[in-house]
ZAMARGU-4260 file (C-alpha; in steps of 0.2 Angstrom, whole numbers, plus 5000, padded with zeros to 4 digits):
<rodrens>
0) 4933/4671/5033 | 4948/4662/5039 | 4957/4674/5023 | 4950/4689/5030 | 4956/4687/5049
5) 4975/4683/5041 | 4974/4700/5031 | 4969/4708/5047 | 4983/4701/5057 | 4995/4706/5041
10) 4989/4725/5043 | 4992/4723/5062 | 5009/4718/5061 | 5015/4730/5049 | 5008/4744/5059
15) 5014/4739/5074 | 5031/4736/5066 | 5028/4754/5060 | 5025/4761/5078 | 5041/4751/5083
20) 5053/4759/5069 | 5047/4776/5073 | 5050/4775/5092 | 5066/4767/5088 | 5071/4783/5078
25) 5071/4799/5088 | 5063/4813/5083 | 5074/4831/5078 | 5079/4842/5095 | 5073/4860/5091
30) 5075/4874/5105 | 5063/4889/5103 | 5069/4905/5110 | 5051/4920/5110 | 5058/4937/5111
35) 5051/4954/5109 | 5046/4971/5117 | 5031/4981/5121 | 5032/4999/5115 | 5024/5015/5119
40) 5029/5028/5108 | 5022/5048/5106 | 5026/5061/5093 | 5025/5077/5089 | 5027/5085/5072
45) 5027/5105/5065 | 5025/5100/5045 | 5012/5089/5037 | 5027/5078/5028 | 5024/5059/5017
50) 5023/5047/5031 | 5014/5030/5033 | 5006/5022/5047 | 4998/5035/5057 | 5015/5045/5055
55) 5026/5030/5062 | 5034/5026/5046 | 5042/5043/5042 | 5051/5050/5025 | 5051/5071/5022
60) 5040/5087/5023 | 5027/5088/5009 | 5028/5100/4993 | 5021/5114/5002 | 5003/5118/4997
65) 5000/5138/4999 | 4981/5145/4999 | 4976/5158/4992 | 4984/5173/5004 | 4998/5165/5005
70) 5000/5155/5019 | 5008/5135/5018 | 4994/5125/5024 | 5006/5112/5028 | 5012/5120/5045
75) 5004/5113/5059 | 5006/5104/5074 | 5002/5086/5074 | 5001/5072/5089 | 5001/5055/5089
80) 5003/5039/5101 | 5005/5021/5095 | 5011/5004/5101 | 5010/4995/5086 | 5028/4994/5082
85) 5028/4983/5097 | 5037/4965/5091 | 5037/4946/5094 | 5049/4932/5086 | 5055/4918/5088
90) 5071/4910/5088 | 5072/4892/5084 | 5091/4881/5084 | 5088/4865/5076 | 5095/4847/5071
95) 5111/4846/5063 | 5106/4844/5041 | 5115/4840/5030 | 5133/4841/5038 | 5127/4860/5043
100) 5121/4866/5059 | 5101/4873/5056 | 5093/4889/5063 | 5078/4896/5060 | 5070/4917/5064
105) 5052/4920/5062 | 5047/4938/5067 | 5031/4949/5065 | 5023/4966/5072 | 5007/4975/5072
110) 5010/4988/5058 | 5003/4980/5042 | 5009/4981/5026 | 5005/4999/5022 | 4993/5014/5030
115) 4976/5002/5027 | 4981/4989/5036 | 4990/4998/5051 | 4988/4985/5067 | 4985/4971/5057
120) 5000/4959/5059 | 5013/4957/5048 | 5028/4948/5042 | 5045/4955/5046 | 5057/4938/5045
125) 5054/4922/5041 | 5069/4909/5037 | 5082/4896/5040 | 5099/4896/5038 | 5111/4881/5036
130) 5130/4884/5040 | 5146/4875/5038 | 5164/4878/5043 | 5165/4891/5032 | 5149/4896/5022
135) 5131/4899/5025 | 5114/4895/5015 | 5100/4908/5021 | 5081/4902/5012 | 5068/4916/5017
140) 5062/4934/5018 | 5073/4943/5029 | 5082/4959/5029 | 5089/4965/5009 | 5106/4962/5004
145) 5109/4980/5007 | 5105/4981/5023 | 5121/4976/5034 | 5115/4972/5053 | 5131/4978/5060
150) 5126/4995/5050 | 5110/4999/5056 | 5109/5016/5065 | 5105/5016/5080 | 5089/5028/5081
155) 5074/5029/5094 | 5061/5030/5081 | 5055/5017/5069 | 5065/5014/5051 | 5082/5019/5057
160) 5086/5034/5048 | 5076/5028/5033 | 5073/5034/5021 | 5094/5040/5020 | 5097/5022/5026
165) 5089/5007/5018 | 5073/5000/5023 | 5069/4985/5014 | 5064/4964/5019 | 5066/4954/5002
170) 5061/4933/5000 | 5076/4928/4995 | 5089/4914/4994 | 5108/4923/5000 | 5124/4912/5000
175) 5139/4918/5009 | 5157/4910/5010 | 5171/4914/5024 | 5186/4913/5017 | 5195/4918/5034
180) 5187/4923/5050 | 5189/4941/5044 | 5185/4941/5026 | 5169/4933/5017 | 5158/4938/5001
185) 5141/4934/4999 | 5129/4932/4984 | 5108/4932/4984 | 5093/4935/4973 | 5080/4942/4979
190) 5061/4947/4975 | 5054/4961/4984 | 5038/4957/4993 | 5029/4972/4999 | 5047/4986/4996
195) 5041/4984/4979 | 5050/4998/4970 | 5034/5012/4961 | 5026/5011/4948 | 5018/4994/4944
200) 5016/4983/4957 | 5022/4966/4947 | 5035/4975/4936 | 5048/4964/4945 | 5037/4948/4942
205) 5035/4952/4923 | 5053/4953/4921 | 5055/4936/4927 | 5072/4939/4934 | 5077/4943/4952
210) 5086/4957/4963 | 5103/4951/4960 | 5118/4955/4975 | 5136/4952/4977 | 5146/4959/4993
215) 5162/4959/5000 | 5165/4963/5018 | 5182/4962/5027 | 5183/4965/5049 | 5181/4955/5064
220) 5160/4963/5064 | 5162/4967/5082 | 5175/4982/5082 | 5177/4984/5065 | 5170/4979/5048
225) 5170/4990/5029 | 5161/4981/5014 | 5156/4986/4996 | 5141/4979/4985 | 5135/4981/4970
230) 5116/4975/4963 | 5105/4974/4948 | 5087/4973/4944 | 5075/4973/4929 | 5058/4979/4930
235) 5045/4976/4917 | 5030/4989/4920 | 5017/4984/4907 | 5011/4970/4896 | 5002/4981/4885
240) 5005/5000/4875 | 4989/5005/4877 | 4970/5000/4881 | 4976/4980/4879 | 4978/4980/4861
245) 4996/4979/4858 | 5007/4971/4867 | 5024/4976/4875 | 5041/4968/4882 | 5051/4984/4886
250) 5061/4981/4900 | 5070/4993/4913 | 5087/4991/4922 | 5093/4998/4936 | 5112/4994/4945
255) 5115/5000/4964 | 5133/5003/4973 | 5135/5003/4991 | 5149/5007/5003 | 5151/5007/5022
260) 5162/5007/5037 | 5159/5003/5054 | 5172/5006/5068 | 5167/5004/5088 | 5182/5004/5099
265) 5175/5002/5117 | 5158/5010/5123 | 5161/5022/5106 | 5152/5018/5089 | 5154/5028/5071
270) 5146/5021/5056 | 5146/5029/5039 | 5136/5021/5024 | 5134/5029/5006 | 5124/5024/4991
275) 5123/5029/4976 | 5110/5019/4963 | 5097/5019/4949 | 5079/5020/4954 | 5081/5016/4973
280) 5063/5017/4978 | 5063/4999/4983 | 5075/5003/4996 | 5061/5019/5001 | 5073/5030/4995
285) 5069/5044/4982 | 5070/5046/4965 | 5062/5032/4953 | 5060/5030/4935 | 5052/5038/4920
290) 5049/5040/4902 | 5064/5041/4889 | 5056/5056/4879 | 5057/5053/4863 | 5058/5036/4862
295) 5040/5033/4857 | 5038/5021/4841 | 5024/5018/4829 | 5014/5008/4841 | 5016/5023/4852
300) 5027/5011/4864 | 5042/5019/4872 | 5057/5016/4883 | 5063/5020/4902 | 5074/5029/4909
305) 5082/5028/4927 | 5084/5042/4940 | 5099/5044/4950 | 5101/5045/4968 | 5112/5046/4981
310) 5113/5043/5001 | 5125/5046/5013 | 5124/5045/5030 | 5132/5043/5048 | 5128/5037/5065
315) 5140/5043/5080 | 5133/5035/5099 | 5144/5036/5114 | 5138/5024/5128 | 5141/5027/5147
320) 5136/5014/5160 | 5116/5014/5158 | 5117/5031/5146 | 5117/5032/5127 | 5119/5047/5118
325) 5119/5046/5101 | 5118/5057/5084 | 5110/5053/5065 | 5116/5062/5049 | 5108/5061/5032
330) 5107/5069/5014 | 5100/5062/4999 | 5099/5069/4983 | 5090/5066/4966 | 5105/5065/4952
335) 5095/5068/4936 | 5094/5054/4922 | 5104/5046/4912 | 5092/5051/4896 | 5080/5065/4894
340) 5066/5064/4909 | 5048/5065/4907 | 5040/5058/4920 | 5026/5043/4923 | 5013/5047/4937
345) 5018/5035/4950 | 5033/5030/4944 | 5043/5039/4955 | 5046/5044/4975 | 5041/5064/4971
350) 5053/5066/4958 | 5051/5088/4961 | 5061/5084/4975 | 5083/5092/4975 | 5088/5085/4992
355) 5082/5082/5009 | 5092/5082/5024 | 5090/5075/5042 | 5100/5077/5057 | 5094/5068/5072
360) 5101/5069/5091 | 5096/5053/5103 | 5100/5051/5122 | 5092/5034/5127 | 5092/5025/5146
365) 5091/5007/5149 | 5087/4999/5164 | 5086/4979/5162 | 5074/4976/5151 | 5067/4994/5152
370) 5073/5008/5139 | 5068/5026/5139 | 5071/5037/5122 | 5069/5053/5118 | 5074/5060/5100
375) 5073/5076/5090 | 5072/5075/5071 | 5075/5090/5061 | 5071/5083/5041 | 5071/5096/5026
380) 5064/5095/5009 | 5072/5106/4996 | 5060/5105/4980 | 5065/5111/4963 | 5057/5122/4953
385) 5066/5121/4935 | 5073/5105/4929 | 5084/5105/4913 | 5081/5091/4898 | 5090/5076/4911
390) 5080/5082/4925 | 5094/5090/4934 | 5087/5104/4947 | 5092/5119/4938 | 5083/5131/4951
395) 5075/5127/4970 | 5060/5133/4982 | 5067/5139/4999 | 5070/5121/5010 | 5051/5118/5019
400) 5058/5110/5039 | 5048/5097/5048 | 5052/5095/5067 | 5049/5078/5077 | 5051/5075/5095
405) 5049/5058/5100 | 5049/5047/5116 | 5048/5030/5115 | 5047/5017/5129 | 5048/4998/5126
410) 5050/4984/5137 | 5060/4971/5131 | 5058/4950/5135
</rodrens>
């Protein structure tokens, strides 16, 4: 008994001594900044067109689809309301680690992941980042390599210009260096999360390697910044030839160029992006991949063979006092292959397509934490009708036109 009370008073002592340590050791500071808006939106459209999330998430006009006199039951006038694009984050600044200074963004909204799950919540950002005098560590999902805050448009409706500008939020570890306060260069790999690119949905996990990025940026990122990147990816679409008997390895790759400017002096803005790329549908862009005709082997395997794209587009907005007036231009095209094209259902972003163009005019009115937009998007498809060997567009249908007005009121905290 008497060895029994001596453990008792052992365990005692060393948690009290416990409970001593830990109050003598304070725990990490962290600040938490919420933030978000509430947003109303309604739109209107004249053209049924490929669009996601009860219209919100919108691309082009559809391949038009004539009855039998004629008439292209595509036109018609369509309404909707939502407020799902309504958005809530939090910003959290944190203990010094490591010698670095730690931040932290977590950020969702009410769209889902696709059109199923539309207002069901979903993730947008969730990292950390450590920075040093002159580099930074990011760890997390957050916004693609591609995507250059400083460059994204300034649109009223949801996706900002996508699909001409990239819309794409990768897990991913990024690591940039700032060799002066004016020029740094940055390095991630990525894995694409639910911006998969088409066709099967773990091609880019079969393939066992990552979205690789490198990019080089030179301005002070307030009044002026111009940057190239380059990136590659492999996909591997299928573990079997056929009917799970014979197993495959073939393996696709895929390289993307990027170039912008960005130059704001004053209440004026101008940016201008361009990229050009090999199956770019996981940045929601057109185009995709395919099979090499003729490439077919004994086991009746065959090879891939990339579309081209390319996107171009430009932002002008001109603020005054509480006023801003703004205008967005796009055109993207599919550039053919680099093989002979035959073409994999769902493999592709509607490879029929030539071109498609948008131009977009914007005023917007901001009142505290009040804003008031209204915008008109013209978008046009022009679809091919003839394609030679490579899949170039040797002869087109006549453009079909969608026109979207919007008005969108948010109320920001």
């Amino acid at each position: 008994m008497r060895g029994y009370s001596n453990y008792i008073l052992f365990v005692i002592a060393i948690a009290f001594s416990i409970s001593v340590f830990a109050q003598e050791q304070p725990k990490p500071k962290f600040e938490l900044k919420p933030y978000g808006f509430v947003a109303y939106e309604l739109y209107m459209d004249t053209y049924k067109s490929v669009d996601s999330r009860d219209g919100e998430s919108y691309s082009y006009p559809l391949y038009p689809n004539f009855d039998k006199y004629g008439k292209d039951a595509n036109k018609r006038t369509m309404l909707e309301m939502a407020a799902f694009t309504s958005r809530l984050g939090l910003r959290v600044l944190g203990p010094d680690l490591l010698g670095a200074k730690s931040s932290g963004l977590f950020e969702m909204d009410v769209m889902g992941t696709k059109q199923d799950y539309v207002q069901l919540f979903s993730l947008r950002h969730a990292m950390f980042k450590l920075n040093w005098e002159k580099s930074e560590l990011l760890l997390g999902q957050t916004w693609h390599p591609v995507i250059v805050t400083e460059m994204i448009p300034n649109t009223v409706s949801f996706g900002a210009g996508a699909p001409f500008h990239a819309l794409n939020r990768s897990a991913q570890i990024r690591y940039t260096y700032n060799f002066s306060p004016l020029f740094r260069i940055l390095g991630a790999a990525s894995i694409h999360g639910s911006h998969r690119s088409t066709g099967s949905y773990d091609a880019q996990r079969y393939s066992g390697r990552p979205d690789v990025h490198v990019q080089m940026s030179v301005g002070n990122r307030k009044e002026f910044l111009a940057g190239f990147s380059a990136g590659y990816k492999w996909l591997t679409p299928r573990l079997f030839v056929d009917k799970d008997t014979i197993s495959t390895t073939e393996t696709i790759g895929s390289y993307d160029l990027h170039a912008f400017i960005m130059i704001k002096p004053a209440s004026t803005s101008v940016k201008l992006e361009a990229i050009y790329g090999q199956n770019l549908t996981y940045l929601s862009m057109i185009g995709g991949y395919g099979k090499k005709t003729g490439s077919d082997t004994q086991s009746d395997d065959y090879s891939y063979t990339n579309l081209n794209t390319l996107s171009v587009w430009g932002d002008i907005q001109q603020d005054i006092d509480n006023w801003s007036i703004g205008i967005f231009a796009g055109y993207q095209k599919i550039m053919g292959a680099d093989d002979s094209y035959t073409s994999i259902k769902d493999y592709n972003r509607e490879d029929r397509l030539s071109n498609i163009i948008r131009v977009s005019p914007r005023v917007v009115y901001k009142a505290d934490a009040l804003s008031i937009g209204l915008e008109y998007i013209l978008t046009k498809a022009v679809y091919g009708l003839t394609w030679d060997l490579k899949h170039n567009v040797t002869e087109t249908m006549d453009p079909v036109s969608n026109n979207r007005v919007l008005v969108r009121v948010a109320y920001s905290f």
